[in-house]
mmCIF file of the C-alpha atoms, coordinates in Angstrom:
data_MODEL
# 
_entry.id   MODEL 
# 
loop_
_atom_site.group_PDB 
_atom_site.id 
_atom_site.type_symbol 
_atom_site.label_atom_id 
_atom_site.label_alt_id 
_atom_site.label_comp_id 
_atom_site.label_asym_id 
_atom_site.label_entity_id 
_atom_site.label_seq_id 
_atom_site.pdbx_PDB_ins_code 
_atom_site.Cartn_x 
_atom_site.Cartn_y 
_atom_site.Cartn_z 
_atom_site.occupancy 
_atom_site.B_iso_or_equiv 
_atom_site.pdbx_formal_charge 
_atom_site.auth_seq_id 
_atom_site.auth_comp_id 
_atom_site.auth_asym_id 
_atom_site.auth_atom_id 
_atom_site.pdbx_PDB_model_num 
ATOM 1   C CA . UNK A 1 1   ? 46.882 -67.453  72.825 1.00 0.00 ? 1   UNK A CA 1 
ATOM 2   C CA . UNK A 1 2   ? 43.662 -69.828  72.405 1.00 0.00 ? 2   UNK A CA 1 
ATOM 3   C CA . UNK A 1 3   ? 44.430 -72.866  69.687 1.00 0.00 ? 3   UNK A CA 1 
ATOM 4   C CA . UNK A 1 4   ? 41.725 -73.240  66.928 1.00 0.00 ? 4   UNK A CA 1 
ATOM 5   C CA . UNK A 1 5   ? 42.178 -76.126  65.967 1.00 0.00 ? 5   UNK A CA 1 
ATOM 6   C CA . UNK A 1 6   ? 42.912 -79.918  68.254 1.00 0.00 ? 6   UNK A CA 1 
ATOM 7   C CA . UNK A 1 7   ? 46.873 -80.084  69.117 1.00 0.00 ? 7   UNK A CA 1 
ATOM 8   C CA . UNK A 1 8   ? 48.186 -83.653  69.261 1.00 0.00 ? 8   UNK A CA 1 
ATOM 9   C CA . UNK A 1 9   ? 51.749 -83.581  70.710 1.00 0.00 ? 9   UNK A CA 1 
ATOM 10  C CA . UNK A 1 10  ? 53.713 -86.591  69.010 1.00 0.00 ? 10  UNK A CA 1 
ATOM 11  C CA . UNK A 1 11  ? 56.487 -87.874  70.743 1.00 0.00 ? 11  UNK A CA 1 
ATOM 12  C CA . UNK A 1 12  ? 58.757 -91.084  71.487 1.00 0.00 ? 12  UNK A CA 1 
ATOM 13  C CA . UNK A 1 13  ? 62.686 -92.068  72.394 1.00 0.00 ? 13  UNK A CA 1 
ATOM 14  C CA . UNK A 1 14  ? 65.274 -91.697  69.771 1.00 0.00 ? 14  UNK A CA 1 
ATOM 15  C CA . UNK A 1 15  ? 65.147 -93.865  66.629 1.00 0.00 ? 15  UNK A CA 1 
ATOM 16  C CA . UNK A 1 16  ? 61.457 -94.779  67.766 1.00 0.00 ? 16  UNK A CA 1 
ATOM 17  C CA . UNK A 1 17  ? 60.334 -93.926  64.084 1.00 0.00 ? 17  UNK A CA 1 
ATOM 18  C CA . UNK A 1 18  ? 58.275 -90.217  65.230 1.00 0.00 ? 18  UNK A CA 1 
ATOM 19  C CA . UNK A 1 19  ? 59.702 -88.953  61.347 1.00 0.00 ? 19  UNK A CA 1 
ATOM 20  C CA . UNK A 1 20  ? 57.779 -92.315  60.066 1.00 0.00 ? 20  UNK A CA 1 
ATOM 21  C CA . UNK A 1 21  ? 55.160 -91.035  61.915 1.00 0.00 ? 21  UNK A CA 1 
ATOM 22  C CA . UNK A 1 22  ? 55.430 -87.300  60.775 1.00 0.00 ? 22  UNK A CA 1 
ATOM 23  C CA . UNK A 1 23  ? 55.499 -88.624  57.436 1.00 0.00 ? 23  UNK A CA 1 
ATOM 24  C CA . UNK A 1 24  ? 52.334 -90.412  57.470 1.00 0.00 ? 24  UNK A CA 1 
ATOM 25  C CA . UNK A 1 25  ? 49.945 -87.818  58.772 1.00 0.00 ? 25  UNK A CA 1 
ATOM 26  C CA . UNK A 1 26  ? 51.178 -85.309  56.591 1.00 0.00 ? 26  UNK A CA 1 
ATOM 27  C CA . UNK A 1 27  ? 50.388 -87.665  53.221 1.00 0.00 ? 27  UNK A CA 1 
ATOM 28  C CA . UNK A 1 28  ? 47.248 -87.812  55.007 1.00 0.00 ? 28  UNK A CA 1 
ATOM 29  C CA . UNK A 1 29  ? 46.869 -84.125  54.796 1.00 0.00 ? 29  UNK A CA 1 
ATOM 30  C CA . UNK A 1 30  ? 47.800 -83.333  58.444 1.00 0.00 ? 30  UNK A CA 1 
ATOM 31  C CA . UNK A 1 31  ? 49.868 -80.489  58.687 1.00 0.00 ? 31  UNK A CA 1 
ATOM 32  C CA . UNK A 1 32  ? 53.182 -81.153  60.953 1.00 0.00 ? 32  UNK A CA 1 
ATOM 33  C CA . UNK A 1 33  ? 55.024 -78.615  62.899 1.00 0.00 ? 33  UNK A CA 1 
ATOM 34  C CA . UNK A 1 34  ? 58.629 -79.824  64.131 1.00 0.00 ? 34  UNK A CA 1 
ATOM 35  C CA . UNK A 1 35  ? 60.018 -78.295  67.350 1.00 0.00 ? 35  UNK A CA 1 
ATOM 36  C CA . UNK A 1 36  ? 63.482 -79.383  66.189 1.00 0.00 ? 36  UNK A CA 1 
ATOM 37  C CA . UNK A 1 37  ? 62.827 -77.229  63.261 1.00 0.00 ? 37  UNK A CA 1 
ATOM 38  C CA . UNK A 1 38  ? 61.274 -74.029  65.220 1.00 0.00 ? 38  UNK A CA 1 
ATOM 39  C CA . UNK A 1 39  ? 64.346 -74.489  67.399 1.00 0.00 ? 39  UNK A CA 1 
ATOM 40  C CA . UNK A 1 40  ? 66.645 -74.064  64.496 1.00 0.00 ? 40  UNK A CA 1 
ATOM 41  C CA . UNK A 1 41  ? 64.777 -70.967  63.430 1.00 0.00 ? 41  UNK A CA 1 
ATOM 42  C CA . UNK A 1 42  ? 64.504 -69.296  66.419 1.00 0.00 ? 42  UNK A CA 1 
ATOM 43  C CA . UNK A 1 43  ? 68.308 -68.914  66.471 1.00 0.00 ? 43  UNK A CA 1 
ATOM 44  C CA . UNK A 1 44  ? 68.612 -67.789  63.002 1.00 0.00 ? 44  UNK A CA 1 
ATOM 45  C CA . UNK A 1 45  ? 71.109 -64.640  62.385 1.00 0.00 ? 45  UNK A CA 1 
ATOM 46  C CA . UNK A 1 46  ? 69.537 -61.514  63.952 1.00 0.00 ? 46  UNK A CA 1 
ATOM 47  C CA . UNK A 1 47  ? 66.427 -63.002  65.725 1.00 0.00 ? 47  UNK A CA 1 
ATOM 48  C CA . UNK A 1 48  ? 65.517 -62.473  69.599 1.00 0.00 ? 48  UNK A CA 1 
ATOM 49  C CA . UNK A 1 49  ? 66.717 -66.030  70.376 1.00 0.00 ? 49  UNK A CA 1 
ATOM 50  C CA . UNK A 1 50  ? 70.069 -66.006  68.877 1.00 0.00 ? 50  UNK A CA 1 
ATOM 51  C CA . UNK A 1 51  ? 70.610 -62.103  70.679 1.00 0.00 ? 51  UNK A CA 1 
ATOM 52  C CA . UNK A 1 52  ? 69.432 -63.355  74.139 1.00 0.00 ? 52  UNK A CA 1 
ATOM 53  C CA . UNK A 1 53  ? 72.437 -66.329  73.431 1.00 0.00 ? 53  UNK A CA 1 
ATOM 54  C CA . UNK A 1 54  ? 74.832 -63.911  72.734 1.00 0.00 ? 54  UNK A CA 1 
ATOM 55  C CA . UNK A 1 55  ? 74.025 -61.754  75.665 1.00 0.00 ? 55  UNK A CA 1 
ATOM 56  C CA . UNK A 1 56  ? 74.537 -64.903  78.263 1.00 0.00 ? 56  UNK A CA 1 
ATOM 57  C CA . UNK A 1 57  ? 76.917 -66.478  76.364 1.00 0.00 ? 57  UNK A CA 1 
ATOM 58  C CA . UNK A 1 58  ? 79.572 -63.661  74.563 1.00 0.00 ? 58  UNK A CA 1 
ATOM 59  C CA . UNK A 1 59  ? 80.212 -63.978  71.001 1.00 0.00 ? 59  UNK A CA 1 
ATOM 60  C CA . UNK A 1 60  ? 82.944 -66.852  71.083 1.00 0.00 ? 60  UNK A CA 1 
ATOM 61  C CA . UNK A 1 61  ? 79.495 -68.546  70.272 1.00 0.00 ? 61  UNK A CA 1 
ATOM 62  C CA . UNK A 1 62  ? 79.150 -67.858  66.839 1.00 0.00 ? 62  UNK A CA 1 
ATOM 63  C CA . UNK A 1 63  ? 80.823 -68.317  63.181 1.00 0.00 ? 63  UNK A CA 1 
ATOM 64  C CA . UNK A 1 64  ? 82.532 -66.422  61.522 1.00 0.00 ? 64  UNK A CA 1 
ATOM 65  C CA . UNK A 1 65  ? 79.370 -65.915  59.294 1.00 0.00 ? 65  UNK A CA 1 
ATOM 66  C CA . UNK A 1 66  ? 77.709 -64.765  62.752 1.00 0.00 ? 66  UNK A CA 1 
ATOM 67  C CA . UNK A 1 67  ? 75.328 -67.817  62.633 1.00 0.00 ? 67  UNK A CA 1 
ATOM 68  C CA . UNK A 1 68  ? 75.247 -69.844  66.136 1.00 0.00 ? 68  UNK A CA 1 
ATOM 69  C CA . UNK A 1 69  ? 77.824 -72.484  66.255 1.00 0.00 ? 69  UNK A CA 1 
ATOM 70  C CA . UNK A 1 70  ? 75.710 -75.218  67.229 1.00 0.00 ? 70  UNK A CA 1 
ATOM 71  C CA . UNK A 1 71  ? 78.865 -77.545  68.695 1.00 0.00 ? 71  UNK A CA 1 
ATOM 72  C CA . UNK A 1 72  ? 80.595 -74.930  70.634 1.00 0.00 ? 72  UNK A CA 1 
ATOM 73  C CA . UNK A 1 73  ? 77.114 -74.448  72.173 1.00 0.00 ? 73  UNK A CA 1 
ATOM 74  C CA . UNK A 1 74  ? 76.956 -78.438  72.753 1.00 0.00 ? 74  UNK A CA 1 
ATOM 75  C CA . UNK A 1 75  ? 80.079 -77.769  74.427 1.00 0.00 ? 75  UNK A CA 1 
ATOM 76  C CA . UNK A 1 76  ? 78.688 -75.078  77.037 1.00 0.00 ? 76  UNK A CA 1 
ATOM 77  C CA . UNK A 1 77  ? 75.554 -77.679  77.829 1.00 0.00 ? 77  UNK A CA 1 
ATOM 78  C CA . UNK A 1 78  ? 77.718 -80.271  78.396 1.00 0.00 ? 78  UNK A CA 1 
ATOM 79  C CA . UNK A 1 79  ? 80.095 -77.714  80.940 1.00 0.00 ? 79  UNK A CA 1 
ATOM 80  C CA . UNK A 1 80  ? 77.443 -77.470  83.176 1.00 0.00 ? 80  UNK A CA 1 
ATOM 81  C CA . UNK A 1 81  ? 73.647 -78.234  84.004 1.00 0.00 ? 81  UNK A CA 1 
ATOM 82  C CA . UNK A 1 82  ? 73.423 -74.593  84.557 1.00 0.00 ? 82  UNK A CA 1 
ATOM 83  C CA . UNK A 1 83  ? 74.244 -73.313  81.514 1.00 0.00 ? 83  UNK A CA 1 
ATOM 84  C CA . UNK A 1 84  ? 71.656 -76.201  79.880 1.00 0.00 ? 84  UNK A CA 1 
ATOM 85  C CA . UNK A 1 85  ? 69.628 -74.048  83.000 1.00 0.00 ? 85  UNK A CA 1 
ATOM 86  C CA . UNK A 1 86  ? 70.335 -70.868  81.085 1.00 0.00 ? 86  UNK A CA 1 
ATOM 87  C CA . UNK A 1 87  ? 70.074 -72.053  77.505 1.00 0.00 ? 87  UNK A CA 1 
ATOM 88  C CA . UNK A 1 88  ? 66.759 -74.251  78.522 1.00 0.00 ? 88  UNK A CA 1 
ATOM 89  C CA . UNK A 1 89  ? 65.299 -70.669  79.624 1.00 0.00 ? 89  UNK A CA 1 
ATOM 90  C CA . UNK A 1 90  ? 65.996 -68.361  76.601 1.00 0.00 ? 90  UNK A CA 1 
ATOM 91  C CA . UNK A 1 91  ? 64.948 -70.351  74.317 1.00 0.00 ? 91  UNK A CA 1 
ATOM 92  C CA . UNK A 1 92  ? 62.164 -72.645  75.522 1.00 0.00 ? 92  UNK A CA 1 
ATOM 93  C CA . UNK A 1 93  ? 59.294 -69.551  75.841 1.00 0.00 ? 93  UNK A CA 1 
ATOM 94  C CA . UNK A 1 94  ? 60.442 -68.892  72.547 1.00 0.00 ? 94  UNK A CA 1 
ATOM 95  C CA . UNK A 1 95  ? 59.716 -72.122  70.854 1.00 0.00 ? 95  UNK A CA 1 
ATOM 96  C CA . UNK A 1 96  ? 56.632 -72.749  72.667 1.00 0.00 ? 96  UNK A CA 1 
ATOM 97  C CA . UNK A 1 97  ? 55.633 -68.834  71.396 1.00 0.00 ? 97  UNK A CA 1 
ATOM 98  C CA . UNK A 1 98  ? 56.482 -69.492  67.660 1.00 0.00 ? 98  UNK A CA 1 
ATOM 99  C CA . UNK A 1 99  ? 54.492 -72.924  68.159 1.00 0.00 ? 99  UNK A CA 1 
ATOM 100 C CA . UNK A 1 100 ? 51.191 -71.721  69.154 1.00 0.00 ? 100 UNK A CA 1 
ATOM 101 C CA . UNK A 1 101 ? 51.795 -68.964  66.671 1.00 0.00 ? 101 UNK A CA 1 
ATOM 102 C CA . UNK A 1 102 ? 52.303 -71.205  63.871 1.00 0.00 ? 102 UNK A CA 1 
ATOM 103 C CA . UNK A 1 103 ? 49.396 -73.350  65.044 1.00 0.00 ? 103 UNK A CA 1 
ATOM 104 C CA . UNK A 1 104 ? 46.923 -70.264  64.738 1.00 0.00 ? 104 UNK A CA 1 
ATOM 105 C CA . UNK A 1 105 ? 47.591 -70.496  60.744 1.00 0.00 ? 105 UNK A CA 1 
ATOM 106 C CA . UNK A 1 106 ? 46.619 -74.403  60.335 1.00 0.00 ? 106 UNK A CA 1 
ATOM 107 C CA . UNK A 1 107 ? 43.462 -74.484  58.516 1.00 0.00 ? 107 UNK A CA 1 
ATOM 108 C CA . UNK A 1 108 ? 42.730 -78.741  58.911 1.00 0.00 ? 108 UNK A CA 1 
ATOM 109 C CA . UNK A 1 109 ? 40.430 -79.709  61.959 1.00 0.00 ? 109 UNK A CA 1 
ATOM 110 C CA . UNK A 1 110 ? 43.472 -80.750  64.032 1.00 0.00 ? 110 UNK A CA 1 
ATOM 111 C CA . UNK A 1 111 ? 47.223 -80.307  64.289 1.00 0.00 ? 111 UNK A CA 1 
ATOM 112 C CA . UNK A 1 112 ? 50.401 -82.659  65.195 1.00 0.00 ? 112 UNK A CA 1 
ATOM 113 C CA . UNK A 1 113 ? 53.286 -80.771  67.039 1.00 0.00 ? 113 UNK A CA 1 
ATOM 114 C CA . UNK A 1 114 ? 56.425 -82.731  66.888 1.00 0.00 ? 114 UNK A CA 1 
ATOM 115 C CA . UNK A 1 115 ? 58.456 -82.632  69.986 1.00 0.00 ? 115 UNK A CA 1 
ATOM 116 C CA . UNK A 1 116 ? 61.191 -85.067  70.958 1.00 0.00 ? 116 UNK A CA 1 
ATOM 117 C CA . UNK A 1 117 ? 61.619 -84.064  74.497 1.00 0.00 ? 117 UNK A CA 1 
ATOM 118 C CA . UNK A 1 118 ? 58.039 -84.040  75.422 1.00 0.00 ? 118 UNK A CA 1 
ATOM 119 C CA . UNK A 1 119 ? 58.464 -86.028  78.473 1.00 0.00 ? 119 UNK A CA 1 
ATOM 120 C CA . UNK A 1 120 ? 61.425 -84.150  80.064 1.00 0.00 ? 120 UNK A CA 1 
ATOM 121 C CA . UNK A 1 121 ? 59.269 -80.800  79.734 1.00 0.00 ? 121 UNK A CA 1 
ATOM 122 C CA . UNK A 1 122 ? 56.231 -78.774  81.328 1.00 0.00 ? 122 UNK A CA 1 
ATOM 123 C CA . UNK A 1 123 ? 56.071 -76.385  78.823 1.00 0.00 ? 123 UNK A CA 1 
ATOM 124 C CA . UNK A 1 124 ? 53.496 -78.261  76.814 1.00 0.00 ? 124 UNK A CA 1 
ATOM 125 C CA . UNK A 1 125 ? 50.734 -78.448  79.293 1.00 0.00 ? 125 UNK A CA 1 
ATOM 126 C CA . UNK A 1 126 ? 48.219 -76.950  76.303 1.00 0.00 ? 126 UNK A CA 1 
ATOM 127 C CA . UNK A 1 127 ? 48.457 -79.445  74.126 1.00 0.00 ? 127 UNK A CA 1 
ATOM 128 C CA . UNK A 1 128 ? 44.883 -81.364  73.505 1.00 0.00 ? 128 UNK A CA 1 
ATOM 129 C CA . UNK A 1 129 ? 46.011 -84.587  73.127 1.00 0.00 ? 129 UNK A CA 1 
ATOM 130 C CA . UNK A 1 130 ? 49.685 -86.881  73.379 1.00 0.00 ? 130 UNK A CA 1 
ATOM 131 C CA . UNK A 1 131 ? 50.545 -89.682  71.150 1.00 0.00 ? 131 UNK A CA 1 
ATOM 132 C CA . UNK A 1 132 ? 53.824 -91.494  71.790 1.00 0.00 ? 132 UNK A CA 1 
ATOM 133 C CA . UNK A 1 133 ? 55.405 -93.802  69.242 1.00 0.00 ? 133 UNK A CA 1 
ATOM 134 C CA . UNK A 1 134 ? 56.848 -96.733  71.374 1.00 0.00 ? 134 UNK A CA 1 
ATOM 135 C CA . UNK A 1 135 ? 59.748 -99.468  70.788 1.00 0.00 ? 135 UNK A CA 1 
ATOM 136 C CA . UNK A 1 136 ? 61.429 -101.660 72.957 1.00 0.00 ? 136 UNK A CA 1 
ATOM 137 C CA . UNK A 1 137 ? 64.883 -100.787 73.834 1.00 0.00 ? 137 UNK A CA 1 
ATOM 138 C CA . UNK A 1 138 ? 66.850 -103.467 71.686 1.00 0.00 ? 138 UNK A CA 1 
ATOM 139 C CA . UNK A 1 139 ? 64.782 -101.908 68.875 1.00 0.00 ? 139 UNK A CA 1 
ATOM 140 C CA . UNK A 1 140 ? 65.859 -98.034  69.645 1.00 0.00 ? 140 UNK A CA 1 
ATOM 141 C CA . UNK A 1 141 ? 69.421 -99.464  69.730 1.00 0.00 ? 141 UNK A CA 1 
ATOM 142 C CA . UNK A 1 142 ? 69.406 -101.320 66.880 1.00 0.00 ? 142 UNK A CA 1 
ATOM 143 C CA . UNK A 1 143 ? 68.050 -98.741  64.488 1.00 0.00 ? 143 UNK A CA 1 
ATOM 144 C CA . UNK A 1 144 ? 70.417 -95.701  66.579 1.00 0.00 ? 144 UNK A CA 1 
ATOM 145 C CA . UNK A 1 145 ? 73.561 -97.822  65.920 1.00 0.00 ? 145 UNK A CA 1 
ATOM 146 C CA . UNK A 1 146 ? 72.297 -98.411  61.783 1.00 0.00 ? 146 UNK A CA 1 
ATOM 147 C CA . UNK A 1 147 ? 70.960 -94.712  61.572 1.00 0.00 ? 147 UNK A CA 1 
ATOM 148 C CA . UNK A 1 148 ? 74.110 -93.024  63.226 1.00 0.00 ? 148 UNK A CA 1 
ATOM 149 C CA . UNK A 1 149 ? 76.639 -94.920  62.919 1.00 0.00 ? 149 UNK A CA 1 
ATOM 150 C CA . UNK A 1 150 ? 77.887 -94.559  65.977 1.00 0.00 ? 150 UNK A CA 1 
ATOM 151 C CA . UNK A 1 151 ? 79.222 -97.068  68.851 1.00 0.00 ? 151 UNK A CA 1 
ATOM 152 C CA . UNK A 1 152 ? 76.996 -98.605  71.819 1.00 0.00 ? 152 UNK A CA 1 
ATOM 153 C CA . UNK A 1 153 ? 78.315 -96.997  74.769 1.00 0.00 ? 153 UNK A CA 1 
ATOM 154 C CA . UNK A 1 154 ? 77.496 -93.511  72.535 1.00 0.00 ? 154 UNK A CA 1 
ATOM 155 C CA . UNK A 1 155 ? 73.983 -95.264  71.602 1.00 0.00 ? 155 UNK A CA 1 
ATOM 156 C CA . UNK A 1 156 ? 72.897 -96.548  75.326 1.00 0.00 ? 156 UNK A CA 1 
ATOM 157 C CA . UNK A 1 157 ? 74.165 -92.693  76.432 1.00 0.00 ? 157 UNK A CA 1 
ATOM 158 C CA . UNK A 1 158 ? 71.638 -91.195  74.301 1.00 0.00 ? 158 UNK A CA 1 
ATOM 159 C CA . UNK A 1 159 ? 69.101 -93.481  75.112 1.00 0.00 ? 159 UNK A CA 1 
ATOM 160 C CA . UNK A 1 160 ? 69.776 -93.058  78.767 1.00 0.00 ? 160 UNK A CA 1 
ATOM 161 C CA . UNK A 1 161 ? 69.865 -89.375  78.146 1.00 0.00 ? 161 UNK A CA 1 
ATOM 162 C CA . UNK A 1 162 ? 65.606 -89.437  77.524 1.00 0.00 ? 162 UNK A CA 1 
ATOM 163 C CA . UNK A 1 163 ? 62.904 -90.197  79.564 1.00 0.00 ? 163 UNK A CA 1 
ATOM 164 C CA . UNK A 1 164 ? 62.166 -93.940  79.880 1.00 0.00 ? 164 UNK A CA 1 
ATOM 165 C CA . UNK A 1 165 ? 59.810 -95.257  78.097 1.00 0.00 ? 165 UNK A CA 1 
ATOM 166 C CA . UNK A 1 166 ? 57.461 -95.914  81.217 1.00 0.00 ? 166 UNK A CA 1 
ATOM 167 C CA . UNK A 1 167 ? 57.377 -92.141  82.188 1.00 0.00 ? 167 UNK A CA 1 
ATOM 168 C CA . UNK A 1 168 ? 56.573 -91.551  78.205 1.00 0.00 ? 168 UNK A CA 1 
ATOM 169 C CA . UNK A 1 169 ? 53.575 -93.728  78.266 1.00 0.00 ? 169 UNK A CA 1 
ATOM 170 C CA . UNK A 1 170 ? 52.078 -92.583  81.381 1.00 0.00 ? 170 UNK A CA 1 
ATOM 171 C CA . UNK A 1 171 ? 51.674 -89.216  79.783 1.00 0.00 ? 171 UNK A CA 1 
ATOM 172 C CA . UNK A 1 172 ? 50.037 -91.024  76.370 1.00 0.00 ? 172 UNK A CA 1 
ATOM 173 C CA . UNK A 1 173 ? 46.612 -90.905  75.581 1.00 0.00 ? 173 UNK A CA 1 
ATOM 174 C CA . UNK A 1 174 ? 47.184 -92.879  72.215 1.00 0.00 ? 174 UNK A CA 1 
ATOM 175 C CA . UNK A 1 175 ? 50.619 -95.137  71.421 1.00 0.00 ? 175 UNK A CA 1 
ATOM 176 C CA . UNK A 1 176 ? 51.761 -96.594  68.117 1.00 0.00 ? 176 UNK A CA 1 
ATOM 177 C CA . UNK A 1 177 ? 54.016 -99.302  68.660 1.00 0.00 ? 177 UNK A CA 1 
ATOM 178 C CA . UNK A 1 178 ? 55.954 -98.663  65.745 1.00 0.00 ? 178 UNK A CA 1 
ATOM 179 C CA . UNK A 1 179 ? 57.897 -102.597 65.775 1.00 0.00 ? 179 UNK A CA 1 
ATOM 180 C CA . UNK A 1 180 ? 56.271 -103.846 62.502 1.00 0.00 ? 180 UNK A CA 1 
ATOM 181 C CA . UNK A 1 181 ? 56.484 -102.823 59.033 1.00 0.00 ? 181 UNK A CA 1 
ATOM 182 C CA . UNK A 1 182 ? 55.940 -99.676  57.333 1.00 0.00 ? 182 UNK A CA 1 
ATOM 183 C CA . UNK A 1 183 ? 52.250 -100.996 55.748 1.00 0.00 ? 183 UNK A CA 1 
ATOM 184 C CA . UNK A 1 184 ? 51.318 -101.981 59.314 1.00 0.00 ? 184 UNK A CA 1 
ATOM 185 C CA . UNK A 1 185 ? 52.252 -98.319  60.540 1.00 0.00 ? 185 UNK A CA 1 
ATOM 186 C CA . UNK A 1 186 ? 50.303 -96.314  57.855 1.00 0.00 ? 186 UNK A CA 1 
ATOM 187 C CA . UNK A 1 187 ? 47.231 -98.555  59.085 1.00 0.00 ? 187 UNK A CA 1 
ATOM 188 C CA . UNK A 1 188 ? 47.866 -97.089  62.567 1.00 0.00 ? 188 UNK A CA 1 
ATOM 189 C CA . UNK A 1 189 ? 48.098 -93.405  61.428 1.00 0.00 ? 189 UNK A CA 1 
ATOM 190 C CA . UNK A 1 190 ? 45.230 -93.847  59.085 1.00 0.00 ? 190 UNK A CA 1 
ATOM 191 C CA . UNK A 1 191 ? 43.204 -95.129  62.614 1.00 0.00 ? 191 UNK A CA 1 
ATOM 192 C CA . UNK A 1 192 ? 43.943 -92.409  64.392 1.00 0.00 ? 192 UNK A CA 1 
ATOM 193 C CA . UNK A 1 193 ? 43.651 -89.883  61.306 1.00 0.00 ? 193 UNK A CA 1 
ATOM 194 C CA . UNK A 1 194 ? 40.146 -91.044  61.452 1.00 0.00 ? 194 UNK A CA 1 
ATOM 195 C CA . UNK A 1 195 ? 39.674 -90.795  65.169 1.00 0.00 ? 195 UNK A CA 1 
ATOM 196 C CA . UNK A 1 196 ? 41.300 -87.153  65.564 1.00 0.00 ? 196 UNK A CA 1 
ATOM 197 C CA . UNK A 1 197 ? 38.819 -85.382  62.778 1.00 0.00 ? 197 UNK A CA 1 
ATOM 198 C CA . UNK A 1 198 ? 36.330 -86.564  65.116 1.00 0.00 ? 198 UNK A CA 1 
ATOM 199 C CA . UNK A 1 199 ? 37.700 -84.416  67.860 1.00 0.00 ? 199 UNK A CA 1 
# 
């Protein structure tokens, strides 16, 4: 499935400020898509993803509603790296399918695709273009410990959990460094805005 129109994969470590980011180009007019949210969707009642996670799984993982219950599904990923294996399988050719489809209806010159987890996968290899949105560490910590209210030992897990932020900028071709204030940051969107029609 051949993309018409540039993909720019946006990425960066938790509570790097890639929703600031989001925000930004799509008051500029850029249209977003969200893996987080095609992830969600995928495993809506009744759709392929949701019946391929019964058929591994068994039914003890859904409501009573027969919607997927996302913690006892947390639960089974954090059992064992093979059912992450298993879950990582179903459902990753099925967000990377809805994506490009989704991306065949943008109209605008060039797209941003949203994906956290850029870094820790190869299914992404068609994407045009990477831009990470970089912090230091004190900085993800900081705003993870305000945003979630949550301990440190939880926060540093998390953090831990991604990439580093080394192995996320060797894959950049552009990076925001997202430590100033929210003026400063439109500035940087509005740069690349510029610089990504041109592509």
């Amino acid at each position: 499935m051949s993309s018409p129109c540039y993909t720019i994969g946006l990425t960066g470590g938790i509570a790097s400020g890639k929703s600031a980011v989001s925000s930004v180009f799509e008051k500029l007019g850029c249209q977003v898509i969200d893996a987080d949210i095609v992830a969600r969707e995928v495993v809506e009642p009744n759709t392929e993803g949701l019946k391929a996670l019964i058929k591994t799984f068994g039914e003890e993982i859904l409501r009573s509603d027969l919607s997927l219950d996302r913690l006892k599904l947390r639960k089974l990923i954090f059992k064992s790296s093979e059912n992450l294996k298993n879950i990582n399988s179903i459902l990753h050719p099925i967000i990377n399918y809805t994506i490009k489809k989704q991306i065949q209806n943008v109209s605008e010159s060039y797209v941003i695709v949203a994906i956290p987890l850029l870094c820790e996968s190869s299914n992404y290899d068609w994407l045009n273009r990477v831009l990470v949105v970089d912090v230091k560490m004190e900085t993800q910590l900081m705003r993870l410990l305000r945003r979630d209210g949550i301990n440190e030992e939880l926060a540093l897990k998390m953090i831990d959990s991604q990439c580093t932020a080394v192995a996320r900028l060797k894959i950049a071709n552009d990076v925001i460094n997202n430590e100033y204030d929210l003026k400063t940051l439109v500035k940087k969107v509005e740069v690349l805005n510029r610089l990504y029609k041109t592509l």
